[in-house]
C-alpha positions as CSV (number, residue, x, y, z in Angstrom):
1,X,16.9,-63.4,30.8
2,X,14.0,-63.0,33.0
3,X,12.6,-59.3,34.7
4,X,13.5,-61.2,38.2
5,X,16.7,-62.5,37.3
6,X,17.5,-59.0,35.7
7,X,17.0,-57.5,39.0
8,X,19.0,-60.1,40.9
9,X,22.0,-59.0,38.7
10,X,22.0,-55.7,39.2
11,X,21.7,-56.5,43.1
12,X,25.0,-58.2,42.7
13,X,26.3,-55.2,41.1
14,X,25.6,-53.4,44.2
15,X,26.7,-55.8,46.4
16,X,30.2,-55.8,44.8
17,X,30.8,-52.1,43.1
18,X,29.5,-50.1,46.0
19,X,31.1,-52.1,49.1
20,X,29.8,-55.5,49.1
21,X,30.5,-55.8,52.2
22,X,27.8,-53.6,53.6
23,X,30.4,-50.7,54.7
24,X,29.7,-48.4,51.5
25,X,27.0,-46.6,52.3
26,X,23.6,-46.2,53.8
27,X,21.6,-49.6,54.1
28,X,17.6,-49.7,53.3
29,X,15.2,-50.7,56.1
30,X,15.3,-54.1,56.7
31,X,18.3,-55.0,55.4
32,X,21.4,-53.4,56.4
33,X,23.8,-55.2,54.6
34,X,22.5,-53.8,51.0
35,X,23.7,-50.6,50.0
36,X,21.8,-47.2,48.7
37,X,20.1,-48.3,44.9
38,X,21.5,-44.9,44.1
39,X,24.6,-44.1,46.1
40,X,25.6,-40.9,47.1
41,X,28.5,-39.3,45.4
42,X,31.9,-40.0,47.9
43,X,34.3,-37.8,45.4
44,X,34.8,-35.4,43.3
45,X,36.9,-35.8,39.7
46,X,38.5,-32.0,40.1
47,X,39.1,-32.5,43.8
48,X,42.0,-35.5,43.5
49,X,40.0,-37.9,45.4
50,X,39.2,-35.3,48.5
51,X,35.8,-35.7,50.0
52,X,33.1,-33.3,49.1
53,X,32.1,-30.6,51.7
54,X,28.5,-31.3,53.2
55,X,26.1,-28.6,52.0
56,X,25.8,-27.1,55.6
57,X,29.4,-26.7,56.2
58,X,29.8,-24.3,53.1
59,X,30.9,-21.0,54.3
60,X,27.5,-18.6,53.6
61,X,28.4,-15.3,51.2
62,X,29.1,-12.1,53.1
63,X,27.1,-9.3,52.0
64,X,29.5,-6.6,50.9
65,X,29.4,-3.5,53.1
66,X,30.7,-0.2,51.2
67,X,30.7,3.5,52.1
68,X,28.0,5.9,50.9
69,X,30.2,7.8,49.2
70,X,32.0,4.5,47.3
71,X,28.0,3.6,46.7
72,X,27.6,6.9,45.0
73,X,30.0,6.7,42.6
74,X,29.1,2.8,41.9
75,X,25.5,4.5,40.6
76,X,26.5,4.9,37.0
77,X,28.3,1.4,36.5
78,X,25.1,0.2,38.1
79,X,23.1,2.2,35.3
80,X,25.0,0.7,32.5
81,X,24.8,-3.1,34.2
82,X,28.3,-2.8,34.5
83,X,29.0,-3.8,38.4
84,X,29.5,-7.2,39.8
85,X,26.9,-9.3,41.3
86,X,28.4,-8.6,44.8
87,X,28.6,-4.8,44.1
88,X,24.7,-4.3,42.6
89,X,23.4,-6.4,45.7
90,X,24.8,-3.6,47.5
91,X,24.1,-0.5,45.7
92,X,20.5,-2.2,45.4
93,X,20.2,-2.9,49.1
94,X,21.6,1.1,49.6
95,X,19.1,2.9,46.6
96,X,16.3,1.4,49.5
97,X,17.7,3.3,52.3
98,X,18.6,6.4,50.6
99,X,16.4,8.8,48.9
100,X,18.8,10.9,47.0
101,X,21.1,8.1,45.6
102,X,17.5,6.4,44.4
103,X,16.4,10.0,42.4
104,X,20.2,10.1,40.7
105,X,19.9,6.6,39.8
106,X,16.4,7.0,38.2
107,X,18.0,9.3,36.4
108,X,21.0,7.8,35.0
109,X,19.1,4.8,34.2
110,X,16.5,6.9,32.5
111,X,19.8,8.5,30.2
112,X,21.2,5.0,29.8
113,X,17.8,4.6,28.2
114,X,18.1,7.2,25.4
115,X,21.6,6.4,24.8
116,X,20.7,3.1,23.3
117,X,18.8,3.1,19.9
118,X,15.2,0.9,19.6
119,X,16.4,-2.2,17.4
120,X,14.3,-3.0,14.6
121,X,12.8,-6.2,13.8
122,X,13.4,-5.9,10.2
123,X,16.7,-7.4,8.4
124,X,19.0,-4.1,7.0
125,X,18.6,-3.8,3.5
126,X,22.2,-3.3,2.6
127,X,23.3,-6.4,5.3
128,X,23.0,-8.8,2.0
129,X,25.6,-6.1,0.2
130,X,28.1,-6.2,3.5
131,X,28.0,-10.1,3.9
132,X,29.0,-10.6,0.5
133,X,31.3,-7.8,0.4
134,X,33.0,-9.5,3.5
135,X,33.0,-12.9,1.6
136,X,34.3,-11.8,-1.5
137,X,37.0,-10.0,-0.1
138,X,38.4,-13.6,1.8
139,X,37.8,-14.8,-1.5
140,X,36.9,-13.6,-4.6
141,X,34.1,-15.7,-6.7
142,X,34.9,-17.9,-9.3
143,X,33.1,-16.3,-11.8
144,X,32.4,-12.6,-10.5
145,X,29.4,-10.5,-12.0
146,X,30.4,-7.3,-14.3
147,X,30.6,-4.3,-12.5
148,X,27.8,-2.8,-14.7
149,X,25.5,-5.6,-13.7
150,X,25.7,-5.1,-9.7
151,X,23.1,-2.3,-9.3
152,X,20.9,-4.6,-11.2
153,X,21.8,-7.6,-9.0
154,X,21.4,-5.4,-6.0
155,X,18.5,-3.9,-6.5
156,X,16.6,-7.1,-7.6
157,X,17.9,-8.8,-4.3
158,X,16.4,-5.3,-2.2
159,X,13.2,-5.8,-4.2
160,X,12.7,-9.4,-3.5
161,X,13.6,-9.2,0.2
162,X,10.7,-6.3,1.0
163,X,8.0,-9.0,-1.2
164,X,9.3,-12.5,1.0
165,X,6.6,-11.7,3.0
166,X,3.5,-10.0,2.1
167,X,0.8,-11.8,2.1
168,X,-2.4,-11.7,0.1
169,X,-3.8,-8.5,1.1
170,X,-0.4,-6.9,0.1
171,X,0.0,-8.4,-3.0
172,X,-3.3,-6.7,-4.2
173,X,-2.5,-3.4,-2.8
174,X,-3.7,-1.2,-5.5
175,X,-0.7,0.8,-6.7
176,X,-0.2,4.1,-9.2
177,X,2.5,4.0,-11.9
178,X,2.9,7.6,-13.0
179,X,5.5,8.9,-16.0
180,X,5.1,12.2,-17.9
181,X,3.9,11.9,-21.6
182,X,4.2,14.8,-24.0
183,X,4.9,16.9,-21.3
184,X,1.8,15.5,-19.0
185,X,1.7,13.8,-16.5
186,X,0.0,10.5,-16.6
187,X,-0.8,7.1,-14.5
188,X,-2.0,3.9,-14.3
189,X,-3.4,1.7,-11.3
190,X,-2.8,-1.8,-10.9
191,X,-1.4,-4.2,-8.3
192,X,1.7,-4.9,-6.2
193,X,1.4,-7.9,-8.4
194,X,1.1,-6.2,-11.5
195,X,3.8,-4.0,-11.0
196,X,5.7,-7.3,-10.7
197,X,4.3,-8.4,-14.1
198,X,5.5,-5.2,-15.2
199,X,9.2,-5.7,-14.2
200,X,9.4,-8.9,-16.0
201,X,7.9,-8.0,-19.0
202,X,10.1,-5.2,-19.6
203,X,13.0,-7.2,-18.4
204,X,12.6,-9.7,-20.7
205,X,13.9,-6.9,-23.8
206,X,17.2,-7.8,-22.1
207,X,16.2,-11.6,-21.5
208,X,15.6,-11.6,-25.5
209,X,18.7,-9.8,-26.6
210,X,21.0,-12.5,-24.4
211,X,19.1,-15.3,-25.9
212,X,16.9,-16.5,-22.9
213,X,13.4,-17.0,-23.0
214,X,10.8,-14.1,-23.4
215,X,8.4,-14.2,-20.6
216,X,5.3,-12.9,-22.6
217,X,5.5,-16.4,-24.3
218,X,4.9,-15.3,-27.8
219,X,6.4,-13.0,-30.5
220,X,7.4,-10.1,-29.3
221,X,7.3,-7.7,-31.9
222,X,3.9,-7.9,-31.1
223,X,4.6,-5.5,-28.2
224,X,8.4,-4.0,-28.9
225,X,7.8,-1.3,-26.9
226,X,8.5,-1.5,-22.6
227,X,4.5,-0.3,-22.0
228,X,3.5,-2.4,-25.3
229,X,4.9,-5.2,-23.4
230,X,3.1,-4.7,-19.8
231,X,-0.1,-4.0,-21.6
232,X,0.2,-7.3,-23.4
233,X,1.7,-9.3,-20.4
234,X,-1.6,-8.2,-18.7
235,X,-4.2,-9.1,-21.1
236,X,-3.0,-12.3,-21.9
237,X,-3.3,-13.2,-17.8
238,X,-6.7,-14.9,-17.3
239,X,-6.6,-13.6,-13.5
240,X,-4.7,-10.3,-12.8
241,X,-1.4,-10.9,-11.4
242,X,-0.7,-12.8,-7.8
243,X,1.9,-13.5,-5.9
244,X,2.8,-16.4,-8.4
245,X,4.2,-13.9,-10.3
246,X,7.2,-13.8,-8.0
247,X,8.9,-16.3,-8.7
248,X,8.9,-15.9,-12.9
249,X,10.3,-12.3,-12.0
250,X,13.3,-13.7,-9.7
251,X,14.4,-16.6,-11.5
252,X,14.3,-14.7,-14.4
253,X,16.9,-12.0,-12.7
254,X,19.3,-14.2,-11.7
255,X,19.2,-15.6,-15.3
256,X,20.1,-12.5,-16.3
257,X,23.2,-11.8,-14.1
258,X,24.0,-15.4,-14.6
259,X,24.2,-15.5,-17.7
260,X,26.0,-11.9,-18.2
261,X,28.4,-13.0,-15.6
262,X,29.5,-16.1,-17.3
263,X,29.9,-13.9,-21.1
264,X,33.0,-12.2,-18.9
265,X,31.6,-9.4,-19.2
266,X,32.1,-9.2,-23.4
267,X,28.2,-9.0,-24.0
268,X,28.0,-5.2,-22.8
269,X,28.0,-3.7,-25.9
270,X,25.7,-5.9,-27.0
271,X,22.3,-4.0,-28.1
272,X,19.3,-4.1,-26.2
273,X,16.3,-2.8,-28.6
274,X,13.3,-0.7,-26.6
275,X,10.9,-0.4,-29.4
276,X,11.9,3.3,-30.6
277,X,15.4,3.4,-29.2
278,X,18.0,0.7,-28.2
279,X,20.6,1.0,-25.5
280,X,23.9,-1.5,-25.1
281,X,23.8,-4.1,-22.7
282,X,26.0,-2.4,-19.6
283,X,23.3,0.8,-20.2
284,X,20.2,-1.4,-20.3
285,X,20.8,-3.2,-16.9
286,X,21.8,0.8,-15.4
287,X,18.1,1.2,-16.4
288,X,16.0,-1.9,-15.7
289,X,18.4,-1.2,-12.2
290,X,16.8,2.3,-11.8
291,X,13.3,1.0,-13.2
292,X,13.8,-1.9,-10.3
293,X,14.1,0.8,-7.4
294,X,11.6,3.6,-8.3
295,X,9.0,0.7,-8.6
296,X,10.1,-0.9,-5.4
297,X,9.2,2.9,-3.5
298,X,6.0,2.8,-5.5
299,X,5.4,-0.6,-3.7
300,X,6.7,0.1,-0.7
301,X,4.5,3.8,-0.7
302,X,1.4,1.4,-1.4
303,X,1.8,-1.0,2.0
304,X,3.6,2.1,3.8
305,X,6.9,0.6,4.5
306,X,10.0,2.9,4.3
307,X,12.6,2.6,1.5
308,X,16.0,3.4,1.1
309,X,17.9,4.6,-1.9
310,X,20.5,2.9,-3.3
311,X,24.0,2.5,-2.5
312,X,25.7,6.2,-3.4
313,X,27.8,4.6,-5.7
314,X,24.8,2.8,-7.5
315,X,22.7,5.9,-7.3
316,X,25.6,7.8,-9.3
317,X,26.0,5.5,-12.3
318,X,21.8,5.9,-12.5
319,X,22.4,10.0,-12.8
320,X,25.1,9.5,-14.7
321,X,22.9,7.1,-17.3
322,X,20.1,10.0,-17.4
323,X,22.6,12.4,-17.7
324,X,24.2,10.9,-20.7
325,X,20.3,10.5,-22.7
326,X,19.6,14.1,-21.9
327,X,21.3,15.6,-25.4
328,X,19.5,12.9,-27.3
329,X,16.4,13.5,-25.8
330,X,16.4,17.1,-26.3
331,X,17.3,16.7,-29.8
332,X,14.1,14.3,-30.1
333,X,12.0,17.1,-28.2
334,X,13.3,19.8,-30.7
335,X,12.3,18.0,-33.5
336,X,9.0,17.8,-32.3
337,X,8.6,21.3,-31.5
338,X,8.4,20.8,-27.6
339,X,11.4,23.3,-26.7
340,X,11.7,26.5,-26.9
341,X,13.6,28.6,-29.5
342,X,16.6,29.2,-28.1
343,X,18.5,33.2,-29.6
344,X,21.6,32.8,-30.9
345,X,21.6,29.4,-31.3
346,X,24.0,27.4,-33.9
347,X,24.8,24.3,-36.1
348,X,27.6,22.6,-33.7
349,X,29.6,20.2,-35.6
350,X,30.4,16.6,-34.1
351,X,32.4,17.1,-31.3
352,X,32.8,20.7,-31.0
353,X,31.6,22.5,-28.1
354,X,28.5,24.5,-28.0
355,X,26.4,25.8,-25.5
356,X,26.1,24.1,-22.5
357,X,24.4,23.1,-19.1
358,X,26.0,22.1,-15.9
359,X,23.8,19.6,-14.2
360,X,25.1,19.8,-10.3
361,X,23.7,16.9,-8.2
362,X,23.9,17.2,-4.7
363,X,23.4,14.6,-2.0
364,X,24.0,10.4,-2.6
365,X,25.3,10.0,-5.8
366,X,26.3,13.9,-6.3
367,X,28.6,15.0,-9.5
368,X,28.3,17.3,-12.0
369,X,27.8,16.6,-15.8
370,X,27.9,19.2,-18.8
371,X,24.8,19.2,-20.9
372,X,25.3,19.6,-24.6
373,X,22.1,21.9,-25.4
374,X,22.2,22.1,-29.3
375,X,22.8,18.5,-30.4
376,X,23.7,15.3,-29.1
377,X,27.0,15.2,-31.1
378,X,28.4,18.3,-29.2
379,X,30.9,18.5,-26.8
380,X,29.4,20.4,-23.2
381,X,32.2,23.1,-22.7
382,X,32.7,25.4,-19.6
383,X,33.5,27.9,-21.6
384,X,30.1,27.6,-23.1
385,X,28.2,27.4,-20.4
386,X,24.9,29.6,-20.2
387,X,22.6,27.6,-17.2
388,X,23.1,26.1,-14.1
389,X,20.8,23.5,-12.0
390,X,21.2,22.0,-9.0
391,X,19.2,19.0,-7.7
392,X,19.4,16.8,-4.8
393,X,20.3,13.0,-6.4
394,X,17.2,11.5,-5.7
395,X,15.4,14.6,-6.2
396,X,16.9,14.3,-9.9
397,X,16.2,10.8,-9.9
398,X,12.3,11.2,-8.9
399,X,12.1,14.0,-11.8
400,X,13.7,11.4,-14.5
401,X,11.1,8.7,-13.2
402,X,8.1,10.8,-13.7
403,X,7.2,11.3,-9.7
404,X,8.1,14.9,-9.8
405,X,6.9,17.5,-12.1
406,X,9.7,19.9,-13.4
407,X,7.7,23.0,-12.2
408,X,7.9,20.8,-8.6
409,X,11.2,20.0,-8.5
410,X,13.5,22.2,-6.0
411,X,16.0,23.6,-8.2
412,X,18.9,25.7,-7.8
413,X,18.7,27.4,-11.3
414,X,20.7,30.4,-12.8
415,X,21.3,31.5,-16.5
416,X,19.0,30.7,-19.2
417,X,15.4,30.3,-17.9
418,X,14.7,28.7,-21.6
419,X,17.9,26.1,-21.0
420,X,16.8,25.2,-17.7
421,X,12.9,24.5,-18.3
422,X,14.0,22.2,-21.7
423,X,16.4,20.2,-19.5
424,X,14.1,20.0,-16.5
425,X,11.1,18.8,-18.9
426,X,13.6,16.5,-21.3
427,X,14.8,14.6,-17.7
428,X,11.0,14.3,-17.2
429,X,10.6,13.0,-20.6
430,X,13.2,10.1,-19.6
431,X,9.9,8.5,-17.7
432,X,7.9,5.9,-18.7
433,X,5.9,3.2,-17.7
């Protein structure tokens, strides 16, 4: 079909659809039998079939006329953007006429104002923790992950959301690892990056005893130790440590809770060696958990963004982990000579009470725990107790990491001045890098 003839059909079209006979509608110049091209709309689909109103036959809107006094007490709806579009027209039109109405709405709009909170820009940390909350509990997962295993999962997912987007300037942040060694405290500087390199290295003790790959690529009894293992991870790097480094420490996390998750939770008493001590399985994740947030504030102090503690509940199985290594580790400090003679003190067979500590945490994560003083195989007793501490949780926490000294750390302290400086220093002695 040709352009002309195209055209002459669609004239036709006209002719008969929109009153061929020259009666529909407006003709063009020169031809007043053609209808419009474009007619105008005759009816409306809602109205039945009744002819539209013409545009200057609608009724205009009235403005709505209230009393002062009815305007006055409109002022605080109008503050709150609460009033109808009728009803602020008014009150608008009256704060222009009238001076006092226009000071009391100033200030009710200036106290609306401070009643509403500045929105951040940045994503909640825990909303991850409530989505999946609120999806698990419509459905629970087909294979859910251990309950030992969800500070780890958590804290690895907080981790990873604060590095999605730093860029290269943040990722070579210089940063200080500190930990106390032989009662001293000690550092060392690297990177954002290398503190990522550091996390997987040391992760990969618990990669190794659940049969996945070891990230350092090579034997590692080499380096069995968790600083053995950094200090190797970050000479055998030809560059130091990028953001490339990233994605070897995620996928390697959710390896681990994968692969824990589909055991059923049996592997948790499995062994997890550290060099010079082991811990099982359920224990290990507690710590490379703990390990995971203290280094995420070290990061997060480094580019001076704020960090939050864990969950309360996750904060109090970290405590409780520390907690429970205290006896051993005062043993360990006994025997090399780093405590303190304590008078009167005694052989305790296995299981029988001797003297004892109560460790009071305060704050997120708070609980007490009784601290067997003269041997790990004791029993803490009440009845035995001669010292009391109190710390705030992640005061406690930031003493077992190696951020606070124990002569810094604000404790509540009564009893045995000898008890209480061993425990305070052995919770120190839990740090490392």
């Amino acid at each position: 079909m040709s352009g002309t003839e195209g055209f002459e059909a669609y004239d036709d079209q006209n002719d008969h659809g929109a009153g061929g006979d020259g009666t529909g509608g407006p003709s063009d110049q020169g031809d007043p039998g053609r209808p419009a091209r474009i007619p105008l709309p005759r009816a409306s689909v809602e109205d039945t079939g009744r002819p539209l109103p013409a545009l200057d036959e609608q009724a205009p809107s009235t403005p709505l006329v209230l009393e002062h006094r009815v305007l006055k007490s409109l002022l605080g709806a109008w503050a709150l953007a609460a009033c109808s579009a009728e009803e602020t027209a008014a009150v608008e039109d009256h704060l222009g006429e009238c001076g006092t109405c226009a000071e009391e709405a100033l200030r009710l709009r200036g106290a609306v104002g401070l009643l509403q909170r500045p929105e951040s820009l940045d994503l909640d940390p825990g909303l991850r923790t409530r989505v999946l909350d609120g999806c698990l509990d419509r459905r629970p997962p087909r294979i859910p992950i251990p309950d030992w295993a969800t500070p780890y999962d958590a804290e690895t997912a907080r981790l990873d959301a604060l590095l999605q987007d730093f860029g290269d300037a943040e990722w070579h942040a210089p940063v200080r690892l500190r930990w106390f060694d032989a009662d001293e405290a000690t550092s060392r500087r690297t990177t954002v990056a290398g503190v990522i390199a550091h996390l997987l290295s040391v992760d990969g003790l618990v990669a190794v005893a659940l049969g996945l790959d070891d990230p350092l690529d090579g034997s590692p009894a080499d380096a069995p130790t968790p600083s053995g293992r950094t200090e190797a991870f970050w000479r055998a790097s030809h560059f130091p440590p990028t953001r490339s480094v990233r994605p070897r420490w995620r996928e390697q996390s959710h390896d681990l809770v994968r692969t824990v998750s589909f055991t059923g939770g049996t592997a948790g008493k499995l062994e997890v060696a550290y060099g010079d001590f082991t811990l099982p399985l359920h224990d290990a994740m507690l710590d490379r958990a703990f390990e995971c947030w203290v280094h995420a504030e070290d990061i997060a102090e480094a580019v001076d963004y704020p960090y939050d503690p864990p969950s309360p509940r996750h904060l109090n199985r970290m405590i409780d982990l520390a907690a429970r290594m205290l006896p051993a580790v005062l043993a360990e400090r006994r025997q090399k000579g780093l405590t303190s003679p304590a008078p009167g003190r005694h052989l305790v067979s296995a299981g029988g009470p001797g003297r004892t500590l109560r460790l009071e945490i305060e704050g997120l994560g708070g609980g007490e725990w009784l601290i067997p003083l003269d041997s790990p195989a004791a029993l803490g007793s009440a009845e035995h107790e001669v010292a009391h501490v109190a710390l705030d949780g992640v005061e406690f926490c930031q003493l077992a990491a190696g951020h606070v000294s124990p002569a810094e750390a604000a404790a509540g302290q009564g009893g045995d001045r000898e008890a209480i400086r061993d425990v305070l220093f052995a919770a120190a002695s839990l740090s490392r890098m």
